[in-house]
N, C-alpha and C positions, 0 to 999 in steps of 0.2 A: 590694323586700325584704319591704315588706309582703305582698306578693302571695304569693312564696314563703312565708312564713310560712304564711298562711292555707293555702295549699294544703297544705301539710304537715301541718297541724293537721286539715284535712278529709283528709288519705289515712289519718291515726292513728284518726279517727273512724270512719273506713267497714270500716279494721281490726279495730278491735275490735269494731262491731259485725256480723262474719262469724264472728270468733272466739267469741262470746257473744251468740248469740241471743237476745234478749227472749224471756223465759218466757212461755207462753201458759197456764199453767195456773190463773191467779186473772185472765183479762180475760173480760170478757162476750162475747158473740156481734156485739151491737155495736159497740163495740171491736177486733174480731179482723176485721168485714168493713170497717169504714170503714178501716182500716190497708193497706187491700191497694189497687191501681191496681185504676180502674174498668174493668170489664169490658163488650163489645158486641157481641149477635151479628152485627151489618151485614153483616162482611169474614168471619164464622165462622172467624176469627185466635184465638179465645180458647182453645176446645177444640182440644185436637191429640190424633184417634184413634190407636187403635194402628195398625199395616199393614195390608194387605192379607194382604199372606204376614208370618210370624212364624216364627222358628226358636227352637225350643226345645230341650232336651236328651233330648226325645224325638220327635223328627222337623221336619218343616218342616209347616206350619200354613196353610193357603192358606182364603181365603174370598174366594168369588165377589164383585162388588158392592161388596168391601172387609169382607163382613158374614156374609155366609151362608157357610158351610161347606160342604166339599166332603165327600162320603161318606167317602174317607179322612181327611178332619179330624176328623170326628165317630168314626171307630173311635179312631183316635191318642186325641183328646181323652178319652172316655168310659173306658178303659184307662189313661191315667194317671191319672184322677180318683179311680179304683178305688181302683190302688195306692197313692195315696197317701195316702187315707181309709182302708184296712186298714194301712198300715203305721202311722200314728198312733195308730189302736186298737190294735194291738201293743202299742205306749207307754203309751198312756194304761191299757187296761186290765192291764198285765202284774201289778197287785200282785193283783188277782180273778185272773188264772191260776194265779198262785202256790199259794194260798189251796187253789185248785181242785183241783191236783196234789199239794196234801199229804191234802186229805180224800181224795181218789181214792186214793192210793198205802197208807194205812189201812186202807180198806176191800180195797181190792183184793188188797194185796200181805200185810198185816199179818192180813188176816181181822177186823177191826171189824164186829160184826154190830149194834150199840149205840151208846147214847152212854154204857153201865155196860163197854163192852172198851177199856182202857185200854193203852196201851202204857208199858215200862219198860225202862232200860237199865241194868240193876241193877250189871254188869258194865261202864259206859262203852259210848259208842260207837265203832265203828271205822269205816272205810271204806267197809263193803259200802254200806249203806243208803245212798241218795243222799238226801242234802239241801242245799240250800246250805251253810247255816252250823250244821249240829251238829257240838258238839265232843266231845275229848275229854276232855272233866274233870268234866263235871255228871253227875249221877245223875236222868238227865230223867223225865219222864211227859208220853203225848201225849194227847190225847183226840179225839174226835168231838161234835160235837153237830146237831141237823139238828131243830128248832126247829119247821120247818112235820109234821115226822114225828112228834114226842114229845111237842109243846107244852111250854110251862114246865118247865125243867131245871132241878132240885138238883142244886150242884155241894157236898160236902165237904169245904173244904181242909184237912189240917194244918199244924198250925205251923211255921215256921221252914222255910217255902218261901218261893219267889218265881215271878213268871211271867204272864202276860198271858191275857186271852180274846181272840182278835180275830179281825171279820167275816168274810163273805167278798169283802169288798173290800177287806181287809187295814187295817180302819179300828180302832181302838182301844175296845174295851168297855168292859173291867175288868182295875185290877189285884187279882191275890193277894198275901196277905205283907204284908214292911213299906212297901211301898207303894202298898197296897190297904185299903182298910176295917178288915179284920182288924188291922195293922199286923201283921203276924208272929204274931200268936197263932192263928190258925185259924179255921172258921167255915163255916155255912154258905149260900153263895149259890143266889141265885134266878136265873135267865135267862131273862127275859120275850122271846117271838117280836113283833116289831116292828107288828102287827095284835093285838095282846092287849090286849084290853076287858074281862076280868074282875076279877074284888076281887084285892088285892093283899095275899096272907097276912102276918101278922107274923112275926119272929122271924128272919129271913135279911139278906145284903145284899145289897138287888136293883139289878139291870141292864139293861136294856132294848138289844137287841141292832137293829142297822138290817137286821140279814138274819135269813136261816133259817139255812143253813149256817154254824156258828163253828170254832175252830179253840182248841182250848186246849192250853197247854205249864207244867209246871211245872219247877222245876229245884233241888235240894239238893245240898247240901256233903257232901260222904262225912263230914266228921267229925260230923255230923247224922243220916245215915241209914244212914253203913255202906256196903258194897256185897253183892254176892251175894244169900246168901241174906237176908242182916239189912234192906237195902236193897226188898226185891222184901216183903218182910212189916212194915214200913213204911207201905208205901203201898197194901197190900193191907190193910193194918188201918183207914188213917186216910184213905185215898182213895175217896171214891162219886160216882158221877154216878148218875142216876136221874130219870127224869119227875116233876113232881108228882104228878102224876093217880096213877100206881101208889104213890108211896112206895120206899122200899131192894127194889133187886131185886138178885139175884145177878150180878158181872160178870165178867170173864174176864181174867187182868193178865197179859201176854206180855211174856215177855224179846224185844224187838224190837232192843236196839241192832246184834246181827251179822247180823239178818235181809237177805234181797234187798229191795230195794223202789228205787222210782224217783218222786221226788215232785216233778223238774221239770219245767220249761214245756216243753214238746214247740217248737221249733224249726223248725215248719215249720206245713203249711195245718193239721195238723189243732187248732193254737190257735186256732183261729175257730170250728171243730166246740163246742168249751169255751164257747167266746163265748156262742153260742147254748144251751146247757146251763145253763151261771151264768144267762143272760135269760131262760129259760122258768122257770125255777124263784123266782128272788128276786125279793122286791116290785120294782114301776117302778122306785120311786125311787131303788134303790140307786145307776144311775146316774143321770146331767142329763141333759135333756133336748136337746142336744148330743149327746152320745154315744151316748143312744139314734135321732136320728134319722142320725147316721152308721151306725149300728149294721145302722140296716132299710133303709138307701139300698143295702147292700152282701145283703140277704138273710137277716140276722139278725134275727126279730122274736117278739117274745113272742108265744103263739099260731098262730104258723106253721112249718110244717115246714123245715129245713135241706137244700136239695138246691141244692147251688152246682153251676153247669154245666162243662165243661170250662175254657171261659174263666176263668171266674172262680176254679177250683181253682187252674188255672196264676199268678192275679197274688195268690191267698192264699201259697199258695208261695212267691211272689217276695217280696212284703209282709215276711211271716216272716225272711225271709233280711234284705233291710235294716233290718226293726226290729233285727235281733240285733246287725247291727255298727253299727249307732248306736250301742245299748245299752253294747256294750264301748266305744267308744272313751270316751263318756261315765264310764264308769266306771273305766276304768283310764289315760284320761289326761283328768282333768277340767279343762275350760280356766276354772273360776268360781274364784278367787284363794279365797274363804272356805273352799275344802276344805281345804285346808293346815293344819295346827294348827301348823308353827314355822318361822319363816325361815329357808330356804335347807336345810329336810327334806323330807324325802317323804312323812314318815307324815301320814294324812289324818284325816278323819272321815268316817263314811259317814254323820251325819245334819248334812250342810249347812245350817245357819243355827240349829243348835242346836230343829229343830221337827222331831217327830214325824210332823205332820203336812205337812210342807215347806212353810211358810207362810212369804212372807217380804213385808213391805210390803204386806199386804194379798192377794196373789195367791199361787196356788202356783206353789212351784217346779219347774215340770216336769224340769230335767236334774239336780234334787236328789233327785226321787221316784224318776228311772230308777237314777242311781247307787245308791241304797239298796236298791232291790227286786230288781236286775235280781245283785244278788252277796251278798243278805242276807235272814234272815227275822226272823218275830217282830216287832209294833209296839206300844212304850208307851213314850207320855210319860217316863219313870221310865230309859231308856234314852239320850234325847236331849236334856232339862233340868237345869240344875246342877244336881250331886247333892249332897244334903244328907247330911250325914255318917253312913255307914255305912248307905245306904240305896241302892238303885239299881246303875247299872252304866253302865260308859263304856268307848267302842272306840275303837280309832285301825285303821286299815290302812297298808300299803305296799306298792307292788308293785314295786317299780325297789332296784337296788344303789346304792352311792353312783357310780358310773361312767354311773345313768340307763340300764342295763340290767333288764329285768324279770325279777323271782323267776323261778326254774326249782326246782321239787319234786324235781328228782332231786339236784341241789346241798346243799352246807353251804353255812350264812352265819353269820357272827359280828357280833352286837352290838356296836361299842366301849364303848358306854353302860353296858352290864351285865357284857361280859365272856363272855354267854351264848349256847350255840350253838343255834341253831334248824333245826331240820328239816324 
């Protein structure tokens, strides 16, 4: 009986110690190897290599000797190494492509010949324009700024806006407005280029940007500036960007909300073409050193020309394509429980763990950073931090009915909560 017992007592033991592994994260090195069964290489029992042959989800894997590769291993191998090193930079770089496609689609599409040609939607926006996320209700302004071209930028805000500066790694500058320096009263900033060693003038609120390339958006209340024509003379009175170096020059303020333009990530190889654009132009450091040597492992390098060979056009291609439905599935069906704002609802948050910068325990959150870039723009603090009252801005999204079927744009849906129909 005793015996039973005990052994009952050692099966409870060895269960629960399967069930709850002793933590390894406060034992020394000492500790963590005298804990293990001694190891010998005598019988070479200890190590267990992989195969010889290896099958993987991109072919079967054979090495001679158990070691050496066979010429088709090394194509196989070298070809998924590619793809999966550029579909990652897909990931990881997508908030610089973004960034990228809005300053490009400014210039290109809007005619930005400055960072004094502003864009305005004096009338709202609509459709045409692609962006991800502009809407219909703000009375926005876009800007250009290009830092290694103008050196130090005066930005003039007026009052009783709001709106962010930010990189072109989509990294957070400056706010305007009440959750900026200014607090809503106005003012004018300074935007130091990230290599700027000179005296630092008084009288502005300065900012020190981590790139060359920025990205500025402001956005007003019709009951604040009107629309049309009262809206577009507005911010044609109280709106300047300008160098230091020159002082107020004359700028050019286009009604851009109905214009054409296209200011997304391009969906195929020629997002790596960007890659190398963004890395020949902005300091090193914008990215780690990590992603810059995935970057030149693939042919992307500061200083070198871009001439990707057939091969490798074909798995940028490919790359492209499965970063994309990563990206969606990530985002419209996110498996991280903290998206959810309410049990047993749909509606989300797209800045998962309440961090702008997707920080969460110390580390970022990469399928929080995809979700938010990969169906959103604009980055500040001021958008994903409790908001302090009457200050900032908060999102929710949802893409499912209540049946767990996804929104369709050509559909009505009704609210129950409000009563109200949405379109």
């Amino acid at each position: 009986m005793k015996i039973q017992s005990l052994l009952a007592i050692t099966a409870i033991g060895l269960a629960a110690g399967l069930a709850a592994p002793a933590q390894a994260d406060d034992k020394s090195i000492f500790e963590l190897g005298a804990a293990e069964a001694k190891q010998t290489s005598k019988d070479f029992k200890d190590f267990k290599p992989a195969p010889g042959t290896i099958e993987t989800n991109f072919g079967t894997l054979e090495f001679t000797g158990r070691a050496y590769p066979t010429k088709a291993t090394v194509q196989k191998v070298y070809d998924e190494l590619d793809l999966q090193r550029a579909t990652q930079l897909y990931l990881d770089l997508f908030p610089a492509l973004s960034v990228h496609g809005i300053l490009k689609a400014q210039v290109r599409d809007f005619g930005h010949r400055s960072s004094s040609d502003i864009c305005i939607t004096p009338h709202k926006m609509n459709s045409t324009p692609l962006f991800l996320t502009g809407n219909t209700d703000s009375i926005y302004a876009w800007m250009t700024l290009d830092l290694k071209a103008e050196g130090p930028t005066v930005m003039e805000i007026p009052p009783n806006v709001m709106g962010p500066l930010d990189s072109a790694y989509f990294r957070f500058v400056v706010d305007f407005g009440a959750t900026g320096p200014d607090k809503g009263k106005g003012g004018k900033y300074l935007i130091l280029p990230p290599d700027y060693q000179g005296e630092v003038p008084e009288g502005y609120f300065v900012a020190r940007s981590t790139s060359y390339r920025n990205w500025g958006l402001l956005r007003a209340n019709t009951d604040i500036v009107g629309t049309g024509d009262k809206a577009m003379k507005f911010y044609r009175d109280n709106l300047k960007v300008y160098p230091l170096k020159t002082g107020p020059r004359k700028g050019r303020y286009m009604d851009c909300g109905h214009m054409p333009a296209n200011s997304l990530v391009p969906e195929d190889a020629t997002a790596f073409r960007w890659m190398h654009e963004i890395v020949s132009y902005e300091p090193a450091d914008l990215f780690n050193k990590e992603q810059l040597g995935r970057l030149a492992s693939l042919g992307i390098e500061k200083g070198k020309p871009f001439k990707p060979n057939a091969r490798m056009q074909r798995i940028f291609e490919q790359a492209a394509k499965q970063a994309v439905a990563m990206s969606r599935v990530i985002t419209f069906a996110s498996r991280d429980p903290d998206e959810k704002l309410y049990e047993g609802m749909s509606w989300g948050t797209p800045f998962v763990g309440g961090s702008s910068e997707f920080e969460k325990n110390g580390y970022r959150n990469l399928e929080a950073r995809t979700l938010y870039h990969y169906n959103a723009i604009v980055v500040t603090p001021a958008m994903a931090a409790a908001m302090p009252e009457g200050k900032g801005s908060k999102y929710s999204s949802a893409y499912v009915d209540e049946n767990g079927n996804y929104l369709d744009g050509g559909k009505t849906y009704t609210s129950r909560s409000t009563a109200s129909t949405v379109r």
